[in-house]
C-alpha positions as CSV (number, residue, x, y, z in Angstrom):
1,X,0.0,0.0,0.0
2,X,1.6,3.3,-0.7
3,X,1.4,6.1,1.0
4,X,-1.6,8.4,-0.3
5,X,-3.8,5.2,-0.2
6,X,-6.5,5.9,2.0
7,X,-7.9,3.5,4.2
8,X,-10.9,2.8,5.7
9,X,-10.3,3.7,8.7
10,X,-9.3,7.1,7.0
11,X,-12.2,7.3,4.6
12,X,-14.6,6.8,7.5
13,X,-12.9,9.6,9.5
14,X,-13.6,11.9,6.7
15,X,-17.2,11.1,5.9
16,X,-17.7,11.8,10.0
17,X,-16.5,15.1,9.5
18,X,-19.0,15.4,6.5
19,X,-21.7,14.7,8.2
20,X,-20.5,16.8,11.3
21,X,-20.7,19.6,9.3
22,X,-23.7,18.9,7.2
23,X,-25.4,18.9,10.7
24,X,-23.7,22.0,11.6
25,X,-25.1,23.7,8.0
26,X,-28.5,22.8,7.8
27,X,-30.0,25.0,10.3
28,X,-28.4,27.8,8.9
29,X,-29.6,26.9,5.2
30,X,-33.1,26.8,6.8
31,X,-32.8,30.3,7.9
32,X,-31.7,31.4,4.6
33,X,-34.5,30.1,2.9
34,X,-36.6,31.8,5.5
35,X,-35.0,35.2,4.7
36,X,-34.7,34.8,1.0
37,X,-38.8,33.6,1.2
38,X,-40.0,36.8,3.4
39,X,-37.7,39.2,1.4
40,X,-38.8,38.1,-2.1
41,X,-42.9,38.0,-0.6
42,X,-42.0,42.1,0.7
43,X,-40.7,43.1,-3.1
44,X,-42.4,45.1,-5.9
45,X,-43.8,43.4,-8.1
46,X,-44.9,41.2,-5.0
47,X,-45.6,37.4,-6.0
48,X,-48.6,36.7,-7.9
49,X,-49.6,34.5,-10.5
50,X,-49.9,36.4,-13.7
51,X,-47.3,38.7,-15.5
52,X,-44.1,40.1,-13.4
53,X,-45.6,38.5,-10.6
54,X,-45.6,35.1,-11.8
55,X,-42.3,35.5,-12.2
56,X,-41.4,36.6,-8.5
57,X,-43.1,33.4,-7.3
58,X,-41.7,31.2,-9.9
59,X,-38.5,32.1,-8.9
60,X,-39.1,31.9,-4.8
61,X,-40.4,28.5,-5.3
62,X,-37.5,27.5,-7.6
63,X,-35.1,28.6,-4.7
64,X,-37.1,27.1,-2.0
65,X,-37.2,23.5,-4.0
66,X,-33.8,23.7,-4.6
67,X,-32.4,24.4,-1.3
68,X,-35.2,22.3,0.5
69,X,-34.3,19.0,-1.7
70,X,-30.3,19.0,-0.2
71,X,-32.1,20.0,3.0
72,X,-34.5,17.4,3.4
73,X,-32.5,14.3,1.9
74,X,-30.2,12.7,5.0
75,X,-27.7,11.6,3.1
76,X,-27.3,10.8,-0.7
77,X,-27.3,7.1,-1.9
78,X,-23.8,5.4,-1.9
79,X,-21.7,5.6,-5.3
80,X,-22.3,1.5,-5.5
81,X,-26.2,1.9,-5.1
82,X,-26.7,4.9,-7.2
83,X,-25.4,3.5,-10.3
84,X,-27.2,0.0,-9.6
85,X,-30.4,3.0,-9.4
86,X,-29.4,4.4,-12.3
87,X,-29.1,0.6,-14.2
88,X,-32.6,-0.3,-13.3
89,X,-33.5,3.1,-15.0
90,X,-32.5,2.0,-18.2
91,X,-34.4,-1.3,-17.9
């Protein structure tokens, strides 16, 4: 084994720290969303569904869905089970 080999023991360290800091991030991206969601409902042209409005919400609910998916998930699916996923996609 060289020497920039990692091992498990290693690897596992590291994903530790991931989710240490995941857990240490995802109260603050709720917050964000909070303030990006009451600032863009407080804006001229406020949300609405037709004409420069529609485009205010489209774009507060396109930020909210995008943060909130990372958010919500626990953790993503291994490399070794994502592309088995992915294989049963093509099927």
């Amino acid at each position: 084994m060289s020497a920039e080999t990692p091992t498990f023991a290693s690897l596992e360290r590291a994903r530790a720290r991931q989710h240490a800091t995941l857990r240490l991030f995802r109260p603050l991206a709720v917050v964000v969303v909070v303030l990006v969601a009451v600032a863009g409902a407080r804006t001229q042209p406020r949300p609405g569904i037709s004409g420069e409005h529609l485009g205010v919400l489209l774009a507060l609910v396109g930020f909210v869905a995008a943060v909130a998916g990372p958010i919500g998930s626990r953790r993503a699916l291994p490399p070794s089970r994502c592309r088995s996923w992915c294989r049963c996609l093509r099927c």
